[in-house]
C-alpha positions as CSV (number, residue, x, y, z in Angstrom):
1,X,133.8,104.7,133.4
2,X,133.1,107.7,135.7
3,X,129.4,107.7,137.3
4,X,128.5,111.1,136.7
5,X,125.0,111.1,139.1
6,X,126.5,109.7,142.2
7,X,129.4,112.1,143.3
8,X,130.2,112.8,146.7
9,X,131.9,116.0,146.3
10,X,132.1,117.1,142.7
11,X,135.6,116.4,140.7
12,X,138.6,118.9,141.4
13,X,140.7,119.1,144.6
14,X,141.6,122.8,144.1
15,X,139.0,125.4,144.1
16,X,139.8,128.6,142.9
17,X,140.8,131.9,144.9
18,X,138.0,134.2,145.5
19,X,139.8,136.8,143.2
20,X,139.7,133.9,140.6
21,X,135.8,132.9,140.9
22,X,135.2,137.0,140.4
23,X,137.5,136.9,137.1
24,X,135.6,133.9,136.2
25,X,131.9,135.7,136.9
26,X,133.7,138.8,134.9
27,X,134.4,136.9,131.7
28,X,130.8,135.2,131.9
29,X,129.0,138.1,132.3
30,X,131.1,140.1,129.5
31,X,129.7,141.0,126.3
32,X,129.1,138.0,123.5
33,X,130.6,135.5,125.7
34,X,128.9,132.1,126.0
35,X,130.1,129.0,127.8
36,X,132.1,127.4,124.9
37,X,134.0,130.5,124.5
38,X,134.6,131.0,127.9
39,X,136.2,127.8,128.1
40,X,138.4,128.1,125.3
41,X,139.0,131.7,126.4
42,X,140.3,130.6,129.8
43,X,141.6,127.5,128.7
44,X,144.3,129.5,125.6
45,X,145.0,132.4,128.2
46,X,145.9,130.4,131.4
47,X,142.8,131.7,133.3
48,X,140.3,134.4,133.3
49,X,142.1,137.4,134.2
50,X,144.2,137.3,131.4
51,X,141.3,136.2,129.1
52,X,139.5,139.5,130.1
53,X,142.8,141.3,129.0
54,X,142.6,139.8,125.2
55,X,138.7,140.6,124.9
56,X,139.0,144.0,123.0
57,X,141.8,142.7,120.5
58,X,140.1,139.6,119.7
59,X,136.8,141.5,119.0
60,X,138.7,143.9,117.2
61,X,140.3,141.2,115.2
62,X,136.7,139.7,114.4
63,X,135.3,142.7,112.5
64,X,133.7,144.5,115.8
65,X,133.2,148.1,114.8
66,X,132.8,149.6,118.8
67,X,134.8,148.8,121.8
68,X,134.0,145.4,123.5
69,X,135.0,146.3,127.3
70,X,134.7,143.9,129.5
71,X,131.5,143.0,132.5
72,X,133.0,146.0,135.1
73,X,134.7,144.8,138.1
74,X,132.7,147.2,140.6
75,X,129.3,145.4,139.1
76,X,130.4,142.1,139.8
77,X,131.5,143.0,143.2
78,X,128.4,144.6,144.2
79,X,126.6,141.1,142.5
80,X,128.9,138.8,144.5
81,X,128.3,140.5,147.8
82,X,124.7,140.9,147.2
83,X,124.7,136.9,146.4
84,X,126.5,135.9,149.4
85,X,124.3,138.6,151.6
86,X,121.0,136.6,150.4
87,X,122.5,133.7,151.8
88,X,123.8,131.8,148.4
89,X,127.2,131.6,146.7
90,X,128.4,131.2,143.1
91,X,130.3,127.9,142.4
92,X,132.7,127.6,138.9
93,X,133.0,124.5,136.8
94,X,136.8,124.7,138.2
95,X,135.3,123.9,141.9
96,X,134.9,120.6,143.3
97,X,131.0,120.9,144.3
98,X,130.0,121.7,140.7
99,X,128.2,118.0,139.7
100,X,130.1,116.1,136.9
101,X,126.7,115.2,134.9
102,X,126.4,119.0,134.0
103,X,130.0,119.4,132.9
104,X,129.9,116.6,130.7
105,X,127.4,118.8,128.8
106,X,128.8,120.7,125.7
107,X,127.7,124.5,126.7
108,X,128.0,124.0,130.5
109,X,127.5,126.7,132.3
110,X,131.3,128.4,133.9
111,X,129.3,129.9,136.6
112,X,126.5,129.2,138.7
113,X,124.5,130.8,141.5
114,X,123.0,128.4,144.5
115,X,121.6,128.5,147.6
116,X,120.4,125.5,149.9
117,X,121.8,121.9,149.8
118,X,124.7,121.6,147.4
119,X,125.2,118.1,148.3
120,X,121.6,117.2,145.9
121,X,123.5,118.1,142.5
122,X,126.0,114.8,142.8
123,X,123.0,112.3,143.6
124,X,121.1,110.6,140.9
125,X,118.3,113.3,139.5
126,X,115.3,112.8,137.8
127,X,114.3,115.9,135.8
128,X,110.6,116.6,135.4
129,X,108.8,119.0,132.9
130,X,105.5,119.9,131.6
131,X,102.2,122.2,130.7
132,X,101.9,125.5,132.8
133,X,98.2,125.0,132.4
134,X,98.2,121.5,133.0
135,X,95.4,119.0,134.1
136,X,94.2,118.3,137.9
137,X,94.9,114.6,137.1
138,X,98.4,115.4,135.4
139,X,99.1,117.5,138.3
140,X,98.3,114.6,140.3
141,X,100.1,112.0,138.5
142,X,103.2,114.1,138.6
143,X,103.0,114.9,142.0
144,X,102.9,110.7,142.6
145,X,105.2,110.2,140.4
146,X,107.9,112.6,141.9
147,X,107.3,111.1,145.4
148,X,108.0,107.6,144.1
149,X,111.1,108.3,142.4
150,X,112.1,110.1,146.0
151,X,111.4,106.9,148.3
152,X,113.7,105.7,145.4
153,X,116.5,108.1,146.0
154,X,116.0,110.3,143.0
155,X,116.7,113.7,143.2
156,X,113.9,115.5,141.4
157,X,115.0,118.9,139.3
158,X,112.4,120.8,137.7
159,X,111.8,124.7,137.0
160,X,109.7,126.2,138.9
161,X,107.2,126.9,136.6
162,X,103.4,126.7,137.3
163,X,101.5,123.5,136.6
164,X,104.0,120.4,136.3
165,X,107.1,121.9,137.8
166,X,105.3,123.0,140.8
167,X,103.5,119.7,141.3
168,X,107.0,117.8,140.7
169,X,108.7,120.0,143.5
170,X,105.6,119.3,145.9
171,X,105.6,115.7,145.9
172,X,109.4,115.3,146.4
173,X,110.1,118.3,149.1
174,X,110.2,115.7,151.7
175,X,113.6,113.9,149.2
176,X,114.8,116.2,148.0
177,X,114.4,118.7,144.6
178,X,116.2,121.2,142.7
179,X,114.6,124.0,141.4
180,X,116.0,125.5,138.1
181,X,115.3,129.4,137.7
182,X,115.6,131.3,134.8
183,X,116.1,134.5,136.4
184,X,118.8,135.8,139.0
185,X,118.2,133.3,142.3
186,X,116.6,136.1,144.0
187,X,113.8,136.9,141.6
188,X,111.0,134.5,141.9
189,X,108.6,133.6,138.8
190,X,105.7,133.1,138.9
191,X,105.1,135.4,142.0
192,X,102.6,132.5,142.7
193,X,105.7,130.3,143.6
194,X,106.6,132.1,146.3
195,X,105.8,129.7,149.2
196,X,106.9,127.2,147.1
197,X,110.8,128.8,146.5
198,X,110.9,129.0,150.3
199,X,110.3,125.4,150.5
200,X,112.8,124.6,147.8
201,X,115.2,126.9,149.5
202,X,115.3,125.7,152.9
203,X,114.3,121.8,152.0
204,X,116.3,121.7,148.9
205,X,118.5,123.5,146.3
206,X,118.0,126.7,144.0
207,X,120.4,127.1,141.1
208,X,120.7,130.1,139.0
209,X,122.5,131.1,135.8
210,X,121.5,134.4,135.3
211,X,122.6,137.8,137.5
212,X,121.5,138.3,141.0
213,X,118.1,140.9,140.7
214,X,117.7,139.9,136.6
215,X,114.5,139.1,135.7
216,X,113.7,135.9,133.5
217,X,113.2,136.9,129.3
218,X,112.4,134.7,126.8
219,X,116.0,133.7,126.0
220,X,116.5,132.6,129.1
221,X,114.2,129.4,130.0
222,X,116.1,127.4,127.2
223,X,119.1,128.3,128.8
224,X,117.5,126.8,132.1
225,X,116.0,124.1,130.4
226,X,119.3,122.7,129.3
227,X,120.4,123.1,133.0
228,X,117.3,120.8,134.5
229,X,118.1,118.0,131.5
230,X,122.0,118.7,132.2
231,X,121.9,117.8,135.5
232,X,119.5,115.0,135.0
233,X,119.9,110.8,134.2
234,X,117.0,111.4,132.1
235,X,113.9,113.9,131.6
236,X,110.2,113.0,132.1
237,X,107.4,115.1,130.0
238,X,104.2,114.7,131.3
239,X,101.9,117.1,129.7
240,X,102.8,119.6,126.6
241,X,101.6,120.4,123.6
242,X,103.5,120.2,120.4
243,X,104.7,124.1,120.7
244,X,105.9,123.3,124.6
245,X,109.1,124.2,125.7
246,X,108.9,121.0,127.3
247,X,109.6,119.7,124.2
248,X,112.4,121.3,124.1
249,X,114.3,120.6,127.2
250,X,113.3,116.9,125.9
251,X,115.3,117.8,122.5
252,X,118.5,118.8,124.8
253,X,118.2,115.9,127.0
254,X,118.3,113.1,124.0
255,X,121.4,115.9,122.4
256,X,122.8,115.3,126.1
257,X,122.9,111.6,125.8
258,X,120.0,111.6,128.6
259,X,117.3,109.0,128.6
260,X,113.3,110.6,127.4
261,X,110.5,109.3,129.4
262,X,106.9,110.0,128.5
263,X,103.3,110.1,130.4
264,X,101.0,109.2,127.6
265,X,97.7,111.2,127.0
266,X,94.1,111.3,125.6
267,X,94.6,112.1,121.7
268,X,92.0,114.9,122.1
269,X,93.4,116.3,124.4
270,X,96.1,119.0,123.4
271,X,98.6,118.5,126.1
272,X,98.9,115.0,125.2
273,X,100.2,115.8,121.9
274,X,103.9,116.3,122.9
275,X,104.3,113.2,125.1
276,X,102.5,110.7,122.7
277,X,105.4,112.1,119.9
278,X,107.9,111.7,121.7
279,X,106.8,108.1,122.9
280,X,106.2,107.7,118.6
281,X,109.7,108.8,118.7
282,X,111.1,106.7,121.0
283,X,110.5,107.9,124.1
284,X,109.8,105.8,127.0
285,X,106.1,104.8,127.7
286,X,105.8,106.0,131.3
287,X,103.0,104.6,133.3
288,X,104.7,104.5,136.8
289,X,107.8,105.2,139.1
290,X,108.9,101.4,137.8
291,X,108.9,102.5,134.0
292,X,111.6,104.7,134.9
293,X,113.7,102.6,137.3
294,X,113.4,99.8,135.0
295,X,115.0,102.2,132.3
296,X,117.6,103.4,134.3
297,X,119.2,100.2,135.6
298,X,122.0,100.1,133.7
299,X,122.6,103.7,133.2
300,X,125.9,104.9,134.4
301,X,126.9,107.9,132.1
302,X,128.4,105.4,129.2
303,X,126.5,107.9,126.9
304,X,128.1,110.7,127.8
305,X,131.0,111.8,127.2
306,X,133.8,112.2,130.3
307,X,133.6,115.3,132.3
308,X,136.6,117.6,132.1
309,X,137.6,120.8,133.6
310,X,137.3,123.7,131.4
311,X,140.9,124.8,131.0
312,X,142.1,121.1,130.1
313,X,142.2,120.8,126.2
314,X,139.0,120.6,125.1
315,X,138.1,117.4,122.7
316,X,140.0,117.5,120.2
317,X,142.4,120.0,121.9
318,X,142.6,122.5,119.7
319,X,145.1,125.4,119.7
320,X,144.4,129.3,118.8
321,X,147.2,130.7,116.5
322,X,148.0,134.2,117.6
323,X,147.7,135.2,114.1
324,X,145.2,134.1,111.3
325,X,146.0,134.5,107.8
326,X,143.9,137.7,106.4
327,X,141.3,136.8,104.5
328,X,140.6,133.9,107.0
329,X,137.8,135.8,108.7
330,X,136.0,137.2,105.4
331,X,136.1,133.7,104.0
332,X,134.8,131.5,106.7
333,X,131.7,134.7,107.7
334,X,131.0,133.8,103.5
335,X,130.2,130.2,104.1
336,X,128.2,131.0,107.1
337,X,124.0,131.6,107.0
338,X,121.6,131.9,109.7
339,X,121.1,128.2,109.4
340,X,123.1,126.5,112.2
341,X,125.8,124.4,110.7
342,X,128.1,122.1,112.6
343,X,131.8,122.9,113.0
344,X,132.7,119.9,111.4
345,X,130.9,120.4,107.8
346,X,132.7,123.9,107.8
347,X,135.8,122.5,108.3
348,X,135.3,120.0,105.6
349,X,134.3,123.1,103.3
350,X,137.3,125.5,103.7
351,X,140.9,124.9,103.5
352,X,141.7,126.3,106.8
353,X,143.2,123.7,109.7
354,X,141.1,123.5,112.9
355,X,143.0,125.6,115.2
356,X,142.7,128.5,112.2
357,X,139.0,127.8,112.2
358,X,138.3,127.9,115.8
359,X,140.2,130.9,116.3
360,X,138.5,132.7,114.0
361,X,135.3,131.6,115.1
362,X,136.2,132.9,118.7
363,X,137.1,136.2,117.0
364,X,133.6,136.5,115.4
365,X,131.5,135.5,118.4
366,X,132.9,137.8,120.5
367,X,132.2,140.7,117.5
368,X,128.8,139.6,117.7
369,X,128.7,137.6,114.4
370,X,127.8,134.4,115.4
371,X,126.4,132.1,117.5
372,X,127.6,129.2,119.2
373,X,125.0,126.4,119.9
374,X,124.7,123.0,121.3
375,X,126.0,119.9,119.4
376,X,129.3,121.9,118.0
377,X,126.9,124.2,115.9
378,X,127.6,128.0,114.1
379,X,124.7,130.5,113.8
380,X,125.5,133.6,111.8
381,X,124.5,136.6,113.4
382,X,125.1,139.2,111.2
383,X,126.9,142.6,111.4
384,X,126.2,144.8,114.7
């Protein structure tokens, strides 16, 4: 079984062209294109110039009333060079440094922005998350906690958040931590973190999703949070109420197949309400840096799936027919709602074959019907 947290050098031996990594960074920053389509987009086309070719047909095809053009080329030049004359670079899923524990995740991001030590992503990381507004003594505690796991050899990944992030980063500068931003890599937030990104720059790594210059919205800290628990053998929540987002990132990390650790709390005390669920849950009672080594000693990626490169068949590989019966699209939009439902159950509930299905579904996400989320999910959208 692959170890997916202890790579040298990532996974492929062929790294794509330059021109290739800015058809890549086209397609992801296109109109209604998420990971999962991007893969299958790239995987049916032979790569991501042709992909980017298909885009208005396929949207047409899906019931889009305007034009879907594509992310233009002279914008994602002027990002790339503006990325690579802040000192960072992008890396694909198709290169060898990009770390095998996040492409083993199901909406893995195709393209990410990074600047400082690459070599972080393929060691064994710890993620660490928690109350902006958090205690002194949690701030304390996670501060301990995160320098223990370094003398350990965990890599700490966090977000860069006030409160818990900033005290996880802090205690494991001197290892070695990944900070997580939900903006484009440039765009610091909170302001307050300032000093604090330098550090992470020049001591340790800084990934980005999002566009160079883009400032963080709300959409896009889940987005990040499924990053820090992607890249992670398992996430601790310190402090977080039951509202956090903490608690979400905890929610992707157990969807991930990653282990949930806990720092138990005072039942008055509000931020102690997400961790002591979560330990009612099933979570892992955290009371030191041993808690968590003892929980990870015979963790070696058995609960995730294998990694793959994006334009291998997906699992199941699945084909796209070129043409979909006609009423296919109409029929399958009927059964969906704005209650996510798993590919699966609408499979089972029309008499269409898988590849009719997915292709259809690629049709309507990129008409902006529907929604593809984690765990092989369908959102309805509506009409534009």
């Amino acid at each position: 079984m692959t170890d997916l947290f202890n790579q040298p050098d990532g996974r492929r031996d062929a790294p794509l062209t330059e021109t290739e990594k800015l058809a890549w960074l086209q397609l992801f920053r296109s109109e209604n294109i998420g990971p999962i389509t991007f893969y299958r987009l790239v995987e049916y086309y032979g790569g991501a110039e042709n992909a980017l070719k298909a885009l208005p047909e396929l949207a047409k095809r899906g019931g889009r009333k305007k034009p879907l053009i594509a992310a233009k080329y002279e914008t994602i030049e002027r990002e790339y060079d503006a990325l690579m004359n802040f000192g960072g670079r992008i890396i694909t899923a198709a290169c060898p440094e990009y770390p095998l524990a996040l492409s083993a995740i199901d909406d893995a991001p195709p393209v990410i922005s990074v600047i400082g030590d690459v070599s972080l992503m393929h060691k064994s990381c710890i993620g660490i998350v928690g109350a902006r507004n958090a205690s002194i003594n949690g701030k304390k505690f996670t501060a301990r906690l995160a320098e223990d796991l370094g003398k350990r050899k965990q890599v700490i990944v966090s977000g860069l958040a006030r409160g818990i992030d900033t005290a996880a980063h802090q205690g494991a500068l001197s290892s070695g931590t990944i900070a997580v931003i939900a903006g484009g890599i440039n765009v610091i937030y909170p302001e307050e973190n300032t000093g604090l990104y330098e550090q992470v720059k020049e001591q340790g790594l800084i990934i980005a999703e999002s566009p160079f210059d883009q400032k963080p919205f709300a959409q896009s800290f889940p987005k990040r949070n499924r990053i820090v628990s992607g890249l992670s053998k398992g996430v601790v929540v310190v402090e977080a109420t039951k509202r956090s987002g903490s608690l979400i990132t905890a929610r992707m990390a157990g969807e991930q197949g990653r282990d949930i650790y806990a720092i138990p709390g005072h039942p008055m005390d509000p931020r102690a309400a997400g961790p002591n669920h979560l330990i009612r849950e099933g979570a892992t009672l955290v009371r030191s840096c041993e808690d968590i080594m003892e929980g990870m000693m015979d963790f070696s990626g058995h609960a995730m799936r294998e990694p793959y490169p994006p334009f291998i068949p997906l699992h199941p590989p699945v084909d796209i027919v070129a043409d979909p019966p006609e009423n296919a699209h109409d029929e399958i939009m009927d059964k969906l709602s704005f209650t996510p439902i798993s590919v699966d159950v609408l499979l089972r509930s029309c008499h269409f074959n898988i590849s009719v299905l997915q292709t259809v579904l690629l049709d309507l996400e990129l008409a902006g019907r529907i929604k593809r989320l984690p765990g092989n999910r369908i959102q309805l959208l509506g009409d534009e």
